[in-house]
N, C-alpha and C positions, 0 to 999 in steps of 0.2 A: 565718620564711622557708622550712624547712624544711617546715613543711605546705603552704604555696603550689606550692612547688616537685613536692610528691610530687601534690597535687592537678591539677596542670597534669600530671603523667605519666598520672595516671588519666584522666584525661579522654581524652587523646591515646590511649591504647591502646584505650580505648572504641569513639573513631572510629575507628580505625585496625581493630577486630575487627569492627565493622558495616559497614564498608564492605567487608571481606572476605565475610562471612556474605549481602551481598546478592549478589552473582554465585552464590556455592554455592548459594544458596537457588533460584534461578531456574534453574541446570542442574538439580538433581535435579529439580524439578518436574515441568521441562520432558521429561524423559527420561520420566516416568510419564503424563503425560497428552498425550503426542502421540508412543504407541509405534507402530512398523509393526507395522499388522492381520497375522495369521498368513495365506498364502494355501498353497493346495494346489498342489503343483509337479507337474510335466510337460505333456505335451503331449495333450490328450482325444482320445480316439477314440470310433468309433460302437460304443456297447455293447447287444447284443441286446435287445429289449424282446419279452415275452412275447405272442404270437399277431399278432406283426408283421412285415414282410418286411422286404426293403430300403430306404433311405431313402428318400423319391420322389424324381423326377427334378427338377436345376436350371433353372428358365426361364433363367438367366444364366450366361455363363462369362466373363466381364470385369466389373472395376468401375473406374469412374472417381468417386474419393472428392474432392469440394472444398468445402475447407472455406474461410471469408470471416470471415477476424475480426472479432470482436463484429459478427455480421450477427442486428440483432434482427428479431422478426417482424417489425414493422411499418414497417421498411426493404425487404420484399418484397412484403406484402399487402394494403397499402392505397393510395387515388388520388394518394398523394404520392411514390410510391416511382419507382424509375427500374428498375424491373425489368420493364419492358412486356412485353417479349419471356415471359419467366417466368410472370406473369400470365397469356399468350395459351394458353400449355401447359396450366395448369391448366384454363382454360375450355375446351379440348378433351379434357382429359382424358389427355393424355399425363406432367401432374407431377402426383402426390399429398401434399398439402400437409400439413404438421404443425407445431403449436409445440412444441419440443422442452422440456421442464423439465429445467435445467441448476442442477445443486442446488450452493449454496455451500462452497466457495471459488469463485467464478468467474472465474479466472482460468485461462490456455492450458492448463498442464501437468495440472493433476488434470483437466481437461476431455478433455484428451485418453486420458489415462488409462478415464476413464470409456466413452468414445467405441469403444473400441478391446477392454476388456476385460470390459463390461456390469458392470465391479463399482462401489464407494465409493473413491476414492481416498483416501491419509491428508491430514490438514489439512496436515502439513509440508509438503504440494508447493508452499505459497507460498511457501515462502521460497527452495526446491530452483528454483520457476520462475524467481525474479530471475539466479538466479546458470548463466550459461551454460557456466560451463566445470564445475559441477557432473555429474558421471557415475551417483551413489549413485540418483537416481531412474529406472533405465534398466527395461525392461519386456523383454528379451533374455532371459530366464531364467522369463518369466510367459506364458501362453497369451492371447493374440491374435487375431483375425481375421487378424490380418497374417500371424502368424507359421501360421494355418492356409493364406492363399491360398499362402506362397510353398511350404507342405508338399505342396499337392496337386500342386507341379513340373509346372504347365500354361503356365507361361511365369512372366516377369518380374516385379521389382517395380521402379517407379521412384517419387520424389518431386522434389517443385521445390516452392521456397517457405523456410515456419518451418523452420528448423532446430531447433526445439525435437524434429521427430521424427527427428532422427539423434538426439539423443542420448536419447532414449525407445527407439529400436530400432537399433544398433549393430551395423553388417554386414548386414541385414538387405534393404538397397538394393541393387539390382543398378546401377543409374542414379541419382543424386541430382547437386543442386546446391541446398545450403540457405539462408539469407538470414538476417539476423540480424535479429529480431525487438523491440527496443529502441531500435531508431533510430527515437523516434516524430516527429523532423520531416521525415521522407521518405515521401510522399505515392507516388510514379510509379516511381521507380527503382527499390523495393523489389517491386514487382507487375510493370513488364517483366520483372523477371532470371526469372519464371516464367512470363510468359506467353511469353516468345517460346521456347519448348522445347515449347510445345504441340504446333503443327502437323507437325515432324516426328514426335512421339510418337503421333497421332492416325494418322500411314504407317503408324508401325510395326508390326507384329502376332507382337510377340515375347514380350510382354507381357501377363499377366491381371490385375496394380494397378495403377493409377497416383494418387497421391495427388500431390493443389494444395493449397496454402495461401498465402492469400494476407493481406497483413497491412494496406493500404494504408488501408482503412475505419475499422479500429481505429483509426490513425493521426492518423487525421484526427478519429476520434472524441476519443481525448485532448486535441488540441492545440484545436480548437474545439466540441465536443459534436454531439448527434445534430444541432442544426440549421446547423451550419459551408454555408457557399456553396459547401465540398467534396463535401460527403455523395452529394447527387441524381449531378453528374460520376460520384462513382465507380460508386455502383449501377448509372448506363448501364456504367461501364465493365466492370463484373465480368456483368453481363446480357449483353453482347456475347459474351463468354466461355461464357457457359451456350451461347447461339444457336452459337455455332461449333462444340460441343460436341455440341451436339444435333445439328447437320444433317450433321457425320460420320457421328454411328449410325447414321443415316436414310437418308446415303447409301453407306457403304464395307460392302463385304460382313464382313473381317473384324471389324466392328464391329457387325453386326447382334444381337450375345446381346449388351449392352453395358448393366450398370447403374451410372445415374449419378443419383451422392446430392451435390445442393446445402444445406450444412447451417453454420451458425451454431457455433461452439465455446461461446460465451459472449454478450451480452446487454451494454448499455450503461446507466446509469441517465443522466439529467437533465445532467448534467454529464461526459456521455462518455467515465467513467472504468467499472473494474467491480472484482470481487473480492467485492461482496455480496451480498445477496440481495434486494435490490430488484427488483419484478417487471420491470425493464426490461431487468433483469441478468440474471434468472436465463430469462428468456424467447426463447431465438433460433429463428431459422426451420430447418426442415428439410423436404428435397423428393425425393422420390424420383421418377424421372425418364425413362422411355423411351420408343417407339414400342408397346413390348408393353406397357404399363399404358394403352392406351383400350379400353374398352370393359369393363376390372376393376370400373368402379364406376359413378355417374353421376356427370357433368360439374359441377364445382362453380363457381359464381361468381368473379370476380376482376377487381377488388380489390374489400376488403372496406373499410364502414367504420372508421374508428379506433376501439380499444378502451382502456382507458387499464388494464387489467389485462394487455392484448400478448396476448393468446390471443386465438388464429385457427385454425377448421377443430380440430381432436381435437388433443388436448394426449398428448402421451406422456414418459416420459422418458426421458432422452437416453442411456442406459445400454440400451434395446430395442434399439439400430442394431447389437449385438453377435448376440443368438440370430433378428433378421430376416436379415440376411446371411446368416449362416449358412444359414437353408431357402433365401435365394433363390440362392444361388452353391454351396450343395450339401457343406457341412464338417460335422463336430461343432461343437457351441457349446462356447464358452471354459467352462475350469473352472470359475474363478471369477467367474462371469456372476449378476449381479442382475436382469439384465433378461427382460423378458416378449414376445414373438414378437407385432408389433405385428396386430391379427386383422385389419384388411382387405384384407390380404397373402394371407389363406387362401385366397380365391376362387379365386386360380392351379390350384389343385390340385383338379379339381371330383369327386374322390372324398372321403367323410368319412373314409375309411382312415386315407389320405396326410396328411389334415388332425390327425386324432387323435394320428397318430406325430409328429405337428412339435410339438404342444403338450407330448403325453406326453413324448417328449424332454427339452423344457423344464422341466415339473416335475420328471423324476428329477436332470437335471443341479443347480438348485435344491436338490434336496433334497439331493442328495450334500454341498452347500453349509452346508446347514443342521447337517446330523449332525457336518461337522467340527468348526462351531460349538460344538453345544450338547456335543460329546461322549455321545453317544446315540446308535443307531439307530432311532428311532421311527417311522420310515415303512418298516422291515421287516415287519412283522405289523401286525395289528389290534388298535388299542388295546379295554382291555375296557370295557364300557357305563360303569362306575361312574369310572374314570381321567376319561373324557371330560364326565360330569359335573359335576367341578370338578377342572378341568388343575392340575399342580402348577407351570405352566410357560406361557409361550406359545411355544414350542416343543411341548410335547405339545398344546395349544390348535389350532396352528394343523395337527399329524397326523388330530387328530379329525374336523378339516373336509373333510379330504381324501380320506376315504372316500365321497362324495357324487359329487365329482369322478371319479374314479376308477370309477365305476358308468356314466358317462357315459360317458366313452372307450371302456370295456371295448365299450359298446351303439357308439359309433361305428366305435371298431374293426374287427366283422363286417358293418358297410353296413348296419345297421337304419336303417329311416325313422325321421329324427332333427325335431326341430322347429328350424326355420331360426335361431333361436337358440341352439342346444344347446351351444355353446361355451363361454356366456357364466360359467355358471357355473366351468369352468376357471377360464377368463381370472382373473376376480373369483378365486377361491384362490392366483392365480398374484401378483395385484396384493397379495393381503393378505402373504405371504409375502415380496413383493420391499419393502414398507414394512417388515416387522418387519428384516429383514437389513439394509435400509438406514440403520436407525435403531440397530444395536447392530454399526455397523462399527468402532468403539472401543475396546479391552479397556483401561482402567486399570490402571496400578501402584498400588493404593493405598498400596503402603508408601511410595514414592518421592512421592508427592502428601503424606502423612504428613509425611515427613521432610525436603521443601521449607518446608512450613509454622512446622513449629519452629525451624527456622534461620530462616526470614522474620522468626518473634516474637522470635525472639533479637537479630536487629539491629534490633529495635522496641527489647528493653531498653534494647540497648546504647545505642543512639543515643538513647532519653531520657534515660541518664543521664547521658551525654558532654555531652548538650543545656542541664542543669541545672548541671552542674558548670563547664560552658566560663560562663556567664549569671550574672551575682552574685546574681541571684535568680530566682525562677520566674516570675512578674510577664509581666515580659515575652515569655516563650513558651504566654501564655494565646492569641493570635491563632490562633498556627499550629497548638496543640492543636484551636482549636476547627474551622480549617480540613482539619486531618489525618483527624478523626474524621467529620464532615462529610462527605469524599469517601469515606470508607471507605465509610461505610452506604450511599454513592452506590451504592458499586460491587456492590450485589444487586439492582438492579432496571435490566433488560435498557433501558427507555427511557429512565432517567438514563445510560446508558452511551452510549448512541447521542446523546444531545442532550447530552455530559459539557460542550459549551464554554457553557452558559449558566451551569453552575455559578462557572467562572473569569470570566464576564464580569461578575456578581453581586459575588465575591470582591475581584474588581480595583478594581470601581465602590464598594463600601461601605468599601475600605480606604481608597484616595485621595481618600475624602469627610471620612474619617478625617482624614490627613492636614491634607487644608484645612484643616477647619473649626479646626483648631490653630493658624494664621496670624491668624484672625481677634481673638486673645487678647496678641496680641504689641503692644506700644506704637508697638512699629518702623513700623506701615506702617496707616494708616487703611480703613476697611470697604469703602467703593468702589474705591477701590485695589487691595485683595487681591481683593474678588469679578472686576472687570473683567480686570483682569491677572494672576492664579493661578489661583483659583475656578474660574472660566468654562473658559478655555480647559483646563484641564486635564481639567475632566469633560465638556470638546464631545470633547475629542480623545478618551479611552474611550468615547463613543458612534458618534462617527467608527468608532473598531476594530470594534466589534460589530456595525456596520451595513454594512463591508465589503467580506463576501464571507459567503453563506446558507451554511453547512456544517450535520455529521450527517445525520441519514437522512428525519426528518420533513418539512424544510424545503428537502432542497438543490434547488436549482436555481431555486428563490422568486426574485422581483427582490429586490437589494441594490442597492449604491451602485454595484458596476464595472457590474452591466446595467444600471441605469436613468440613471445619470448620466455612468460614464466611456465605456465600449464606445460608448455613441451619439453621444459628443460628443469625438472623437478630439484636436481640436484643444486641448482640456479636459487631456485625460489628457499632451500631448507637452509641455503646459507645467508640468506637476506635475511631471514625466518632469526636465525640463529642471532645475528647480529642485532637484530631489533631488540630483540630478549639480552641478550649481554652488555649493550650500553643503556637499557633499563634497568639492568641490575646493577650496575658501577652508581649509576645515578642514584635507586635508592641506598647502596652503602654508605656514600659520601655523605647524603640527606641524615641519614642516621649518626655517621663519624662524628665523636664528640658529646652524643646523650649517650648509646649504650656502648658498655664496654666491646671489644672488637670481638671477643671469639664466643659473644652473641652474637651480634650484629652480622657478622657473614652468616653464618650457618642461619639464620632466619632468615635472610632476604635471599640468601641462596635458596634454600626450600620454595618459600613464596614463589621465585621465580621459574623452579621445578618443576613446581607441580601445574604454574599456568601454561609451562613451553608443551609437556607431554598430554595436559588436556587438548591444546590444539592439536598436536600430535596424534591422537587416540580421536578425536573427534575428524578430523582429516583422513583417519584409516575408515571411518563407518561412512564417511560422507563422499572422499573421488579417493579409492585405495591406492589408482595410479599414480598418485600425486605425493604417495610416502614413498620414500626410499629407503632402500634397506638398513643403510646405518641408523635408521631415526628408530624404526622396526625392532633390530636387533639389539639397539641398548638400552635408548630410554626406555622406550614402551614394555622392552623384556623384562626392564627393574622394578613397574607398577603393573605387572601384569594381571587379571582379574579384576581389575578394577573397571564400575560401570560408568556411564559417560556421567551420569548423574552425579554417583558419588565423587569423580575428580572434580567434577563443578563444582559440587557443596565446600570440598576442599578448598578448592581458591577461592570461593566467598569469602568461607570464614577466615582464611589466613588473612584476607583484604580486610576483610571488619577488626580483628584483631589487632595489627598492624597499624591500623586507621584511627582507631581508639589510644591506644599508644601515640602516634604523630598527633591526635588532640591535644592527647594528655600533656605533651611538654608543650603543646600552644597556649593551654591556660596555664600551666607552671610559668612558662617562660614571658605569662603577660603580669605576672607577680613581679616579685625581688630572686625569688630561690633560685631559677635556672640561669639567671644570669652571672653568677657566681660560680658554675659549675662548666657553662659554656659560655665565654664571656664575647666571642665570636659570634654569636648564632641566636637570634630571636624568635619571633613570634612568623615574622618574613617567612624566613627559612620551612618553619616548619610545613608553611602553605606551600610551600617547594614539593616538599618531601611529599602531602596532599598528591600535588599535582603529576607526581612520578606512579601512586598507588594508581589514580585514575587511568594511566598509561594501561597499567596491569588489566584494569577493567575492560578496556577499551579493547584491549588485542582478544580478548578471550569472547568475545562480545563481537569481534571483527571476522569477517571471511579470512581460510587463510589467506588466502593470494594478495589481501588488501593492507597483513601487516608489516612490507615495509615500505609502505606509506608514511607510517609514524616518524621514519629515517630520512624524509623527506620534509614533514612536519619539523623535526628538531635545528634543520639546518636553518628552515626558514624563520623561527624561533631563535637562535644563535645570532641570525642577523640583526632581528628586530632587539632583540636586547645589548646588541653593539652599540646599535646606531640613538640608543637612549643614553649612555654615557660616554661619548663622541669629547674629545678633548677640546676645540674650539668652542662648547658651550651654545650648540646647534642641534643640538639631540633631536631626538622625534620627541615631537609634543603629543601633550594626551590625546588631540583631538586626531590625528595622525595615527598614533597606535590602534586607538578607538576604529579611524576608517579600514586601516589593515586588519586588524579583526573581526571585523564583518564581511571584509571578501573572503579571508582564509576560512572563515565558519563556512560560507556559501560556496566558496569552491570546491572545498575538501569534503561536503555532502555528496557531491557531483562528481567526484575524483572515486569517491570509493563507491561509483553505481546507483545514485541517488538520481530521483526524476520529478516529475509531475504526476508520472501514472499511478495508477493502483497498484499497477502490476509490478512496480520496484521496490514496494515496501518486502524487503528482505525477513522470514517468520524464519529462517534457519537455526539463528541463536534464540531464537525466542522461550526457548525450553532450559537453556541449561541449567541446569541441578534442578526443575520443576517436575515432578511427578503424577501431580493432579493439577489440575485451571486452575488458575488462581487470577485474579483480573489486575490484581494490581501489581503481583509479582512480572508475571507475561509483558504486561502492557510495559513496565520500566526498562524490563530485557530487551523488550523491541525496539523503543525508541533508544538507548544507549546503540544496539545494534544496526541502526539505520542513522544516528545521530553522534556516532563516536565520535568523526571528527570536526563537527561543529561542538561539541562539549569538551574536548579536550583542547580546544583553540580558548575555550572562556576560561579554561582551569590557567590555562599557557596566561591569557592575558591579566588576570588578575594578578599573577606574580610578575609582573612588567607593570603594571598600573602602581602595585607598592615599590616596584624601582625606580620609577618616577617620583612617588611622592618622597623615597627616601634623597635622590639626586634633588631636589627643590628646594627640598629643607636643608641640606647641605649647603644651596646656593645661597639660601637664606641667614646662614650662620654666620658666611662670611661677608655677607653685607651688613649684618649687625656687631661684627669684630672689626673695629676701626683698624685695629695693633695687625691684623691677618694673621694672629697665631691662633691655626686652625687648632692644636692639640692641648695646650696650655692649660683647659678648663674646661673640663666634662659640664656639659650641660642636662638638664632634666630630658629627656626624650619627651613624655608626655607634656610638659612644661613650653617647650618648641614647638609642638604640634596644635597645642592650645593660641600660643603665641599667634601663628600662620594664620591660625582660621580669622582672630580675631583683628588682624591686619586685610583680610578681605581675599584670601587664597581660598580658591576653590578648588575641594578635594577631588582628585583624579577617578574617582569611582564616577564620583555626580557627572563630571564632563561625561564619562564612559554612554555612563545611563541616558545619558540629553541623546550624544548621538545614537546610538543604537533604536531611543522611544521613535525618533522623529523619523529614523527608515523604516521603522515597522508600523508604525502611521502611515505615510504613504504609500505602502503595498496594500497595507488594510485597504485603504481606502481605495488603491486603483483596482486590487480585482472585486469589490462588493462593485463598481462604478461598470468594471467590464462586466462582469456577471449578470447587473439590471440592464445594460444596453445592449448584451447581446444572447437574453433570458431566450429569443427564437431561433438563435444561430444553431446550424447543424451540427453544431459539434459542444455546444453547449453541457452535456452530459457526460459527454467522449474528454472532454480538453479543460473545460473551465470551472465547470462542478470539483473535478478533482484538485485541479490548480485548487480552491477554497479550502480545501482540505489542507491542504501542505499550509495554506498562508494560515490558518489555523492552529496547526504544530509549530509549526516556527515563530508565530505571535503567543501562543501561549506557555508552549512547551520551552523554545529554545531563550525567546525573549523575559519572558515572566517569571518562570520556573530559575529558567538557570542565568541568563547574563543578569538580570534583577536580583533576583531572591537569592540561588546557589552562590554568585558570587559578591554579591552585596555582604554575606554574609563572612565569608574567605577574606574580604576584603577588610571588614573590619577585623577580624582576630590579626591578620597580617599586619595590621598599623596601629594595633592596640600597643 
């Protein structure tokens, strides 16, 4: 008894030290490999360049800066766009067209960053972008354009729009009114609160910035993709916008020097989400824009064919719109500027002087850039011939080159007759320079990468040995071994990472083949029987999941089951719709049958479930209206008519909290004496039942529509799993079996409802409901419920499967301790039996739960920290694997910690109280 007892403590501190060791493990990591880049502080001035005069002169003294979320190219430049107006410019020659390359993360904040500072922002800004009342990423203390136009004090700056640039530049606005950029099902309201400040600000002439952003495109890209029956609307409507724009310049004197840049932050892939680097994403439009740009170049075509790579006209990247401004509005370029002075700007200047000094410029500022870097000065002197033939460095590498360059200028410099290319070479030294900087914007901690990793392994120990010791044998965690290892090796090769859900759909489909074909051995039940009636349906319903919805990077936006079968056949989708909501409602009556009297109990959970069907309903009419049908139209939605999206959501909260608070309340009644006298059927179990039915309600209101009858897919394969745990030959699934199935159903059915690796799949559509203002903690819950529905409602499913286990054990138990087998004859103590077990050396079904689940989220921990430092210079390191950290992050803390640990640790006790 005493070894049992000391074995069951070892075990327990096992888990108990690995589950501590993976959070430490992932802060230090995380501190080492997504440190802030060092940058050079203050504010640049114009520094002498040798045999040069004054800076040349600004063709511009105003800018009008608009930006049009995720406006990709081929939303302005091809025969489907709505930017006619924009198009007519270019083909006279007054917009000069560019696809800008917007390198990954592609999301607002490091975009903007980029935009603004010509340098690499850090990878952290995605997660800095989610969070709006975050301050730690401000650019107030960093060199700017902005912070140069508002230096030269030739008048004002204003903004309307994203508020993500108040909080980028703090005080900075002389006029602002910013707009909150996460309300993505506000198409119109979010883009008048900025349009209608134009027209006075277009009077005003008090002003040398004015920066637009406008959000409404993005918007609409989330909630229905580039091809939404929104998109064309808005492109007329923000083209309107450029036209008004434009025919100010053209006519108000104060506005005659006026340059105006129409430009893309970011890029949209297939499913009109972004954040990677899909070329849809990383591709947006940019145009620069006035009555003084005809006659700079020749008139270019418009529109252009589609290209399915999104480049149109000269590709630059989006980090140039820093040292081009700069020549054409007349500052110093930002300190820490990556970017290259985009060349068919030079033409303005028809001296090669003027021309030389804007380039030379550009290189020395670069280079100033580079020496902080490397800690060197190597572009002070001339390296000697022998250094330059085998650099000890590409940093001394790319000095050597620059003597060539440099021979050039000196010759444009004094006006010699130059050859109408003579730039080219700069440029090319300028471009190899701005790829080496942009590719070593990084510095690692190795020791902190170092020392994530060990503590990673260390809750690998731990948690195998917790895992073998909780297990009366190893046998049975041969599965998850071979699953564990399996993903690890996944996790070094960049295209298993990005297609990780075929791995889980693989895993799911050959275990529950597993499963079955177990049935098929039982006397209980004959071979067309099981195939028709278990078999079948269970491995249609896993093909069902995987066929879905097309996630990852190679495939997304491929037809699946919601585009080829639900979206087209709406009436289709409202009766799935309908049915998933009606055997949730059966569900909570029954849950309830027995505590409250019945003509409560219907008309409550009736309501409840009312008011969640017609908010999706009402939220489906604001978000894809093709996708409501009339009957949904004409009678739910006519019965709550006037109602805002918010206030139905507040609604189904509260009824959920309500309700929630009641299903407690009889879980500590019934963990008494009282309820058991009242419902002599129905315990503390049950009422974690009842729990787990609310969560459904959570879960659908929180879910896209197309994705809730998923759920009806979920319950089947829940129906099985709790068959095959009280199976009459006394062969059930063991805990460590349910435990392994509940880890693929979590990981498959993230993947089933549009779940990925990228940035670009974290779904912000539900992230708002019933929210009014930010709120960080409210938002952030709503989102991961809404990206994490059905990995949390698989833990809610499992916990009530884990107390059916322990109740089938104890059963079995009873009748090994009743010689006589009269199972009825004599009520036993519940708690009394449950005391008994432990102290016979049973280990509780939660603890197994917990051993398996720590020991696979220890080795992922550990294989992408392992792939992350090994492959910290892969090309795709920021695109593919950075993000992968992210997810392995929420799913270590969020899904594993938060909820299979804590949420249901907790469930799990009141259920076997």
């Amino acid at each position: 008894m005493s070894f049992r007892c000391n074995g069951r403590l070892s075990s327990t501190l096992l888990l108990m030290a690995a589950n501590v060791l993976i959070p430490v493990a992932i802060v230090i990591f995380a501190t080492g490999f997504f440190p802030y880049k060092p940058l050079l502080p203050g504010l640049a001035e114009y520094e002498p360049l040798d045999g040069y005069g004054e800076p040349p002169e600004a063709p511009f003294d105003k800018l009008v800066f608009m930006v049009v979320d995720a406006l990709r190219s081929d939303f302005v430049y091809t025969a489907n766009s709505g930017f006619k107006f924009t198009q007519s410019l270019i083909r006279h020659g007054a917009a000069i067209p560019f696809t800008a390359h917007a390198t990954s993360p592609t999301v607002t904040m490091p975009r903007l960053k980029a935009i603004t500072t010509g340098s690499v922002p850090s990878f952290l800004d995605v997660v800095l972008n989610i969070d709006e009342g975050d301050e730690s990423s401000s650019l107030a203390s960093q060199d700017t354009w902005l912070a140069q136009m508002k230096a030269k004090g030739t008048g004002k700056l204003v903004m309307y729009g994203d508020d993500t640039w108040l909080k980028l530049f703090p005080g900075t606005f002389d006029r602002a009114d910013g707009t909150t950029s996460f309300f993505v099902a506000d198409f119109t309201e979010v883009d008048h609160n900025v349009t209608r400040n134009i027209p006075g600000e277009l009077r005003n002439d008090d002003w040398n910035t004015m920066i637009l952003h406008y959000l409404g495109l993005d918007h609409i890209g989330h909630k229905g993709g580039p091809r939404s029956p929104h998109m064309v609307p808005k492109q007329r409507e923000m083209d309107g916008i450029v036209r008004q724009i434009y025919k100010a310049i053209e006519t108000q004197d104060h506005l005659k020097s006026t340059l105006f840049v129409l430009c893309g932050d970011h890029g949209m892939n297939d499913a009109g989400n972004h954040g990677a680097s899909s070329p849809g994403e990383t591709s947006p439009a940019l145009l620069f824009i006035s009555p003084k740009l005809k006659g700079l170049q020749k008139n270019q075509d418009a529109p252009l064919p589609a290209a399915e790579d999104f480049q149109f006209y000269s590709t630059v990247e989006q980090s140039d719109l820093a040292p081009t401004l700069a020549a054409l509005l007349r500052f110093p370029i930002s300190r820490n500027n990556l970017g290259v002075l985009i060349p068919e700007f030079l033409s303005f200047w028809p001296k090669k002087s003027d021309q030389a000094y804007l380039l030379h410029q550009n290189a020395r500022q670069i280079q100033t850039v580079i020496s902080a870097a490397s800690g060197t000065k190597t572009f002070d002197s001339t390296l000697p011939i022998a250094s330059c033939a085998s650099p000890s460095s590409d940093y001394e590498g790319l000095a050597c080159k620059w003597q060539g360059p440099l021979n050039i200028l000196m010759s444009a410099r004094v006006g010699d007759d130059m050859d109408p290319q003579w730039a080219l070479p700069v440029i090319t030294w300028l471009r190899k320079a701005q790829e080496l900087m942009s590719g070593m914007a990084s510095n690692y901690d190795m020791s902190r990468l170092i020392l994530g990793q060990v503590a990673a392994l260390l809750a690998v120990i731990f948690g195998l040995s917790a895992a073998t010791k909780t297990v009366s044998s190893a046998s049975p965690l041969t599965p998850l071994l071979v699953i564990s290892i399996a993903y690890s090796i996944m996790m070094f090769a960049s295209s298993y990472v990005e297609e990780e859900q075929h791995f889980w759909y693989l895993a799911t489909s050959t275990w529950f083949c597993y499963l079955t074909l177990r049935g098929f051995k039982r006397a209980t039940t004959t071979f067309p029987a099981h195939l028709l009636l278990t078999a079948f349906p269970v491995l249609l319903s896993l093909r069902l999941l995987r066929a879905w919805n097309q996630t990852g990077q190679k495939h997304a936006g491929t037809p699946d089951i919601v585009k080829l079968f639900i979206e087209p056949n709406p009436h289709f989708l409202w009766l799935l719709v309908g049915l998933t909501y009606i055997w949730t409602h059966r569900k909570l009556v029954c849950s309830f049958r027995g505590r409250i009297p019945v003509p409560i109990n219907n008309p409550v959970m009736t309501g409840l479930v009312l008011a969640a069907f017609t908010f999706r309903a009402a939220f489906t009419l604001e978000d894809a209206p093709e996708l409501v049908v009339e009957f949904v139209k004409s009678s739910l939605l006519e019965f709550t008519k006037g109602a805002s999206l918010i206030a139905r959501a507040r609604a189904v909260f509260v009824d959920l909290g309500l309700v929630a608070v009641v299903g407690m309340g009889f879980i500590l009644w019934e963990m008494g004496t009282g309820g058991r006298e009242r419902a002599p059927k129905k315990g503390p179990a049950e009422a974690i039942t009842t729990l787990q039915h609310l969560y459904t309600i959570l879960a659908l209101t929180q879910s896209r529509t197309a994705n809730t009858p998923l759920f009806l897919i979920f319950n089947l394969l829940y129906w099985f799993l709790a068959n095959e745990i009280d199976v009459p030959d006394g062969k059930g699934l063991s805990t460590v079996e349910l435990a392994i199935s509940s880890l693929l159903l979590q990981y498959a059915s993230f993947f089933a409802m549009g779940g990925s690796n990228a940035i670009s799949s974290v779904d912000l559509s539900n992230a708002y409901n019933g929210v009014s203002n930010f709120n960080v903690v409210l938002v952030g819950v709503l989102t991961y419920v809404g990206n994490w529905a059905g990995p949390v409602w698989w833990a809610f499913g499992t916990v009530v499967l884990l107390g059916k286990i322990w109740r089938r054990d104890r059963n079995r138990k009873r009748l090994g301790i009743d010689s006589n087998g009269q199972r009825g004859s004599e009520r036993k103590d519940e708690k009394a039996e449950a005391e008994q077990m432990v102290e016979e050396g049973q280990i509780s079904p939660f603890k197994t739960y917990v051993a398996v689940t720590t020991l696979f989220t220890a080795f992922s921990v550990a294989a992408v920290m392992a792939a992350c430092t090994i492959l910290k210079t892969h090309l795709f390191v920021w695109t593919v694997f950075s993000p992968k950290y992210l997810y392995c992050v929420a799913w270590s803390l969020g899904q594993h910690l938060l909820v299979n640990v804590g949420l249901s640790g907790l469930l799990f006790w009141l259920g076997s109280s």
